[in-house]
ChimeraX commands (.cxc) that place a marker at each C-alpha (Angstrom):
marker #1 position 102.28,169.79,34.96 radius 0.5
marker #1 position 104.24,166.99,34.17 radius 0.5
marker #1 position 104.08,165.05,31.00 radius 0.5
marker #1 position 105.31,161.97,29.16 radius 0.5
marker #1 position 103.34,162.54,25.93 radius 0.5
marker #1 position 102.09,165.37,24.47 radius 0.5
marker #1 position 98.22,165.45,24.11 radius 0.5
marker #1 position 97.75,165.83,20.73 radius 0.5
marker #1 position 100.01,162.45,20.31 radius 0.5
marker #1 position 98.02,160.72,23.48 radius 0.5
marker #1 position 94.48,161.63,21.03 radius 0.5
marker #1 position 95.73,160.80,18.27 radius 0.5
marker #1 position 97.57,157.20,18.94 radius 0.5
marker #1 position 96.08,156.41,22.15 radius 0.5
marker #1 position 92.56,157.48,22.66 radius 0.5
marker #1 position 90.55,156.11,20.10 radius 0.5
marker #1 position 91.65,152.48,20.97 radius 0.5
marker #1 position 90.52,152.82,24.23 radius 0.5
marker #1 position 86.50,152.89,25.58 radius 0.5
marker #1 position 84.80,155.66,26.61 radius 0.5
marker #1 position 81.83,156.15,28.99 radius 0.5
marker #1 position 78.53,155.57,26.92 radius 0.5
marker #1 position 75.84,156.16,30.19 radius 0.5
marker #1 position 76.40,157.03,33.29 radius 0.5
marker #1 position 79.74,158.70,35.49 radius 0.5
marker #1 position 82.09,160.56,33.01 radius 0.5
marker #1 position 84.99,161.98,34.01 radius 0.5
marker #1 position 85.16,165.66,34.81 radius 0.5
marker #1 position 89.16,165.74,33.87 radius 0.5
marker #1 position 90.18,165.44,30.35 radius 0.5
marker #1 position 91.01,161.87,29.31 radius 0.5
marker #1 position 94.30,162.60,27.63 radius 0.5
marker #1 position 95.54,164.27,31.08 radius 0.5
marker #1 position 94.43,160.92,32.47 radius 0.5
marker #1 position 96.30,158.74,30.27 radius 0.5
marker #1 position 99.52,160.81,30.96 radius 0.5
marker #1 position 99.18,160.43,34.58 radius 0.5
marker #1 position 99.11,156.66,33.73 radius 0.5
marker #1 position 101.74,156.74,31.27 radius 0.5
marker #1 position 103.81,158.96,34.35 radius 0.5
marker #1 position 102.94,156.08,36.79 radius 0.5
marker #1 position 104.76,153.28,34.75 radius 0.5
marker #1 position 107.30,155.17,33.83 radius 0.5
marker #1 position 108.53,156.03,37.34 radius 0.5
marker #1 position 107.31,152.54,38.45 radius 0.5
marker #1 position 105.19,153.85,41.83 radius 0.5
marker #1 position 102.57,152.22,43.34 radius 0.5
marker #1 position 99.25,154.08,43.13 radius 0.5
marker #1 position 98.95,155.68,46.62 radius 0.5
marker #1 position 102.20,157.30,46.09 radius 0.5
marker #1 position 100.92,159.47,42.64 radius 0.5
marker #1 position 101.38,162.98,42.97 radius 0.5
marker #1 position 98.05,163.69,40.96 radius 0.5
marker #1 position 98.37,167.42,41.90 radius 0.5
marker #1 position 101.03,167.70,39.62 radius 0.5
marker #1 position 99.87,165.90,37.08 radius 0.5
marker #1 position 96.04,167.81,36.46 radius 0.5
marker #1 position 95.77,171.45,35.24 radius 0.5
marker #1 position 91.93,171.68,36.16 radius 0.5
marker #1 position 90.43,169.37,37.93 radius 0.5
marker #1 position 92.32,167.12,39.70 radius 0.5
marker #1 position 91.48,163.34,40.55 radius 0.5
marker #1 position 91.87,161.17,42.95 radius 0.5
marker #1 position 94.91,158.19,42.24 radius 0.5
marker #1 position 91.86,155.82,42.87 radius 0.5
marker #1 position 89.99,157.07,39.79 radius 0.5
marker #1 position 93.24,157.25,37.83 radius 0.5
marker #1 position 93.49,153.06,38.75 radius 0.5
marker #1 position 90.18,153.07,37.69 radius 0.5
marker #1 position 90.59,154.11,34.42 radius 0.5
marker #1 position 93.75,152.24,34.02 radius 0.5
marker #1 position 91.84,148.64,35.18 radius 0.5
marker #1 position 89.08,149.03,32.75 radius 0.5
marker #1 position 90.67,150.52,30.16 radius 0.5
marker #1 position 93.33,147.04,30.80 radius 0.5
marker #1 position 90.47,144.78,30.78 radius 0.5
marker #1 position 88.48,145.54,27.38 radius 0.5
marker #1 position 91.75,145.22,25.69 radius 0.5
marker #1 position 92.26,149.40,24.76 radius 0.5
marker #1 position 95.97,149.70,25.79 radius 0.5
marker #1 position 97.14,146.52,24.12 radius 0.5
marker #1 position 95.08,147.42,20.75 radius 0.5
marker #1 position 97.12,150.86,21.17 radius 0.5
marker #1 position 100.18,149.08,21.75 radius 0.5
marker #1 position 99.45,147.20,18.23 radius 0.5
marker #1 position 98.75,149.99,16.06 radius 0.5
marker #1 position 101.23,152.21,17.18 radius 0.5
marker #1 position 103.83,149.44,16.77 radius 0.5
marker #1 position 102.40,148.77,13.09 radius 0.5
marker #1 position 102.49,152.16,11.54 radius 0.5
marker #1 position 106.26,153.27,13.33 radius 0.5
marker #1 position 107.93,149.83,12.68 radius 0.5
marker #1 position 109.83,151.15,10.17 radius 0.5
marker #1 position 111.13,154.01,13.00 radius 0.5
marker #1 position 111.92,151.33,15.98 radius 0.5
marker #1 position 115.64,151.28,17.35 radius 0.5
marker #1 position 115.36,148.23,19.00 radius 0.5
marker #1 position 118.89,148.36,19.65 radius 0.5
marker #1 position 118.05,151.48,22.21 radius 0.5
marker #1 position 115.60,149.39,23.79 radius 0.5
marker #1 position 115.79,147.45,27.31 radius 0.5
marker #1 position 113.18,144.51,28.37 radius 0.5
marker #1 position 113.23,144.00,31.89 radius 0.5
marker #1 position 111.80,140.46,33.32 radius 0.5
marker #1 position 108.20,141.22,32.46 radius 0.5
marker #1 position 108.84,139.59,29.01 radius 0.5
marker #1 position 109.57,136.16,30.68 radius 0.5
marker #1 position 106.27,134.20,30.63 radius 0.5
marker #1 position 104.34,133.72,34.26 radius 0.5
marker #1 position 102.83,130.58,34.62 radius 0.5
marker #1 position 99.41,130.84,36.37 radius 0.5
marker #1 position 98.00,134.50,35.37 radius 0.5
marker #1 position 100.46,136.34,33.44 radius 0.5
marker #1 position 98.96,136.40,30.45 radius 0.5
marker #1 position 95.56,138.17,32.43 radius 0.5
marker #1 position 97.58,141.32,33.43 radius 0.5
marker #1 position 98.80,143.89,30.86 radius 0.5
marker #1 position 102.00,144.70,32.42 radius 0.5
marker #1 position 104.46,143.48,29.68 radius 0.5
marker #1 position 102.58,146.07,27.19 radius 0.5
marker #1 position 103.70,148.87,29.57 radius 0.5
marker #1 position 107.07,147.85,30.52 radius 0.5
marker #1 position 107.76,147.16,26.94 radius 0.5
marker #1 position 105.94,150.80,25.84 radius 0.5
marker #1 position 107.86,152.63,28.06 radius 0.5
marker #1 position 111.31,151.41,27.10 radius 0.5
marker #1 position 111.08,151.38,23.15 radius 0.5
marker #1 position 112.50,154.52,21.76 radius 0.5
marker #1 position 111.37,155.43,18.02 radius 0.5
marker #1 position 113.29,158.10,15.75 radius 0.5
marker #1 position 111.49,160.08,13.07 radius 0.5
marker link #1:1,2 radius 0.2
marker link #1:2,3 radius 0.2
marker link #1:3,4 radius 0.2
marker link #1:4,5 radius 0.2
marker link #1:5,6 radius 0.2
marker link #1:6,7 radius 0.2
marker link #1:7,8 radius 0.2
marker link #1:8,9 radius 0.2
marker link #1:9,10 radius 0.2
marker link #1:10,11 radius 0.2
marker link #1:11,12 radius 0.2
marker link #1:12,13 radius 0.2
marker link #1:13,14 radius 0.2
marker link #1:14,15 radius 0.2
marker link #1:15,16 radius 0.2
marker link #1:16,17 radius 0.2
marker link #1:17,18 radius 0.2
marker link #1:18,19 radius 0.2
marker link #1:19,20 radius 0.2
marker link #1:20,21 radius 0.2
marker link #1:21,22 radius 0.2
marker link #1:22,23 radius 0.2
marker link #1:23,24 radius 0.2
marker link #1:24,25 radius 0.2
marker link #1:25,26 radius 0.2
marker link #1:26,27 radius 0.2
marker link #1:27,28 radius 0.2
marker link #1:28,29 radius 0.2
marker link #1:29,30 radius 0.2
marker link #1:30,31 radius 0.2
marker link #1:31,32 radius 0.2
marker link #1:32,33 radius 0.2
marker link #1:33,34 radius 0.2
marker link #1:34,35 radius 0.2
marker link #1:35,36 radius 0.2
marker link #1:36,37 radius 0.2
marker link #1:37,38 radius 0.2
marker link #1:38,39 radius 0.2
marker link #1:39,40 radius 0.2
marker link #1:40,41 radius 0.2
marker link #1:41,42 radius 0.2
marker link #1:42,43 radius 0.2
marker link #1:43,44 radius 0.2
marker link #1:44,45 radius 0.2
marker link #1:45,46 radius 0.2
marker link #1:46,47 radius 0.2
marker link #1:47,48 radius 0.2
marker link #1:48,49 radius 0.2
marker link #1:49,50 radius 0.2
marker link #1:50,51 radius 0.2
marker link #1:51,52 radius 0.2
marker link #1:52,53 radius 0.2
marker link #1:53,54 radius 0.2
marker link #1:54,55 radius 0.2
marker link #1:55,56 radius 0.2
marker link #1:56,57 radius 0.2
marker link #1:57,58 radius 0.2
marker link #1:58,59 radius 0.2
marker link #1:59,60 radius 0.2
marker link #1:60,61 radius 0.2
marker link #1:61,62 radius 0.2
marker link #1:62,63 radius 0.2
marker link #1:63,64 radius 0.2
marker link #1:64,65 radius 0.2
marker link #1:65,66 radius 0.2
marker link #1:66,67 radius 0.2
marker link #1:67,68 radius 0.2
marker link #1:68,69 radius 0.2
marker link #1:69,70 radius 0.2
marker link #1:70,71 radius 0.2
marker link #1:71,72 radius 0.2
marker link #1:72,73 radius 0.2
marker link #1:73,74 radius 0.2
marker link #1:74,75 radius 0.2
marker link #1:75,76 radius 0.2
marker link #1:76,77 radius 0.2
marker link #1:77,78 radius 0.2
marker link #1:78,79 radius 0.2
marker link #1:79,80 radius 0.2
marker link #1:80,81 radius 0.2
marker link #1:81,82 radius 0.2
marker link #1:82,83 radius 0.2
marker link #1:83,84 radius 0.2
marker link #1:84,85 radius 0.2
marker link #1:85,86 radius 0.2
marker link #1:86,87 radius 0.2
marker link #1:87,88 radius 0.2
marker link #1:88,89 radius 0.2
marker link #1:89,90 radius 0.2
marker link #1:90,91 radius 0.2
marker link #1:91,92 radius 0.2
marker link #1:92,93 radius 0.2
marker link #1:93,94 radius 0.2
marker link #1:94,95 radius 0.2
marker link #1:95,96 radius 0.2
marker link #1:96,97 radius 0.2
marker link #1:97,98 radius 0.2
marker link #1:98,99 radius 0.2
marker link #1:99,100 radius 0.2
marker link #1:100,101 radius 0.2
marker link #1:101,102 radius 0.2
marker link #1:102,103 radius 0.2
marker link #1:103,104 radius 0.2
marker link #1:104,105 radius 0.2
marker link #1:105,106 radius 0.2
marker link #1:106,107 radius 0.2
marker link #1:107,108 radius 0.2
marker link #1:108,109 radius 0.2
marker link #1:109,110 radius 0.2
marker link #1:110,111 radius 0.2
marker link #1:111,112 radius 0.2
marker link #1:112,113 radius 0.2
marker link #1:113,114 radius 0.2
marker link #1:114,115 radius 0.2
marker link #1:115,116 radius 0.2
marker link #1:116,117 radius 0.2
marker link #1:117,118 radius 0.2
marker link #1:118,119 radius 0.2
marker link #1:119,120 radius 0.2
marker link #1:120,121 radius 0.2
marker link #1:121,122 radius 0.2
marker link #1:122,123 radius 0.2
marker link #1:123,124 radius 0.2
marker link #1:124,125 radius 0.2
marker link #1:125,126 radius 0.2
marker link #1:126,127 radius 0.2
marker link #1:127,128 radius 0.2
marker link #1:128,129 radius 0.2
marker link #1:129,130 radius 0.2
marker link #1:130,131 radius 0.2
view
């Protein structure tokens, strides 16, 4: 299985920022093996359909569809940028930023940029912190 975080840091710093299922569908697959394949997804910059998922699930494995799923509405209630936040508040002191690289996400679009979460994952991916 491949991985970009370890679990306990994706539960930890990750999970509790974003929503989980009150009612209804919830997710036979554990959420931090979600968030990974996510995580794996930006950082290789695919598109969705090409997502080796079978690689990326120890037990049960889900479709790339459900993974965009999770990625959309967790992207829309505002979970992944309030993760972005905290975990840039309590490392700030640990940020090289001089290790860092900002590709042209950071450049502001003029009709619906500011709608689409992008920058926070371009941006997540590249910062590298030391501790």
């Amino acid at each position: 299985m491949c991985k970009v975080l370890s679990k306990d840091t994706i539960e930890n710093e990750i999970l509790p920022h974003l929503s989980k299922a009150k009612r209804g569908f919830k997710t036979k697959s554990c959420l931090a093996e979600v968030i990974n394949c996510i995580l794996y997804k930006l950082k290789i910059r695919i598109q969705w359909h090409m997502l080796s998922v079978k690689g990326l699930f120890s037990d049960v494995i889900l479709n790339y569809k459900t993974v965009y799923g999770h990625s959309r509405k967790w992207c829309k209630k505002g979970g992944w940028e309030s993760s972005w936040v905290n975990i840039l508040k309590k490392y700030k002191s640990h940020l090289d930023i001089s290790t860092s690289s900002i590709d042209r996400s950071h450049t502001k679009a003029l009709r619906v940029g500011e709608k689409v979460c992008f920058p926070y994952f371009s941006i997540f991916i590249s910062f590298h912190y030391t501790c």
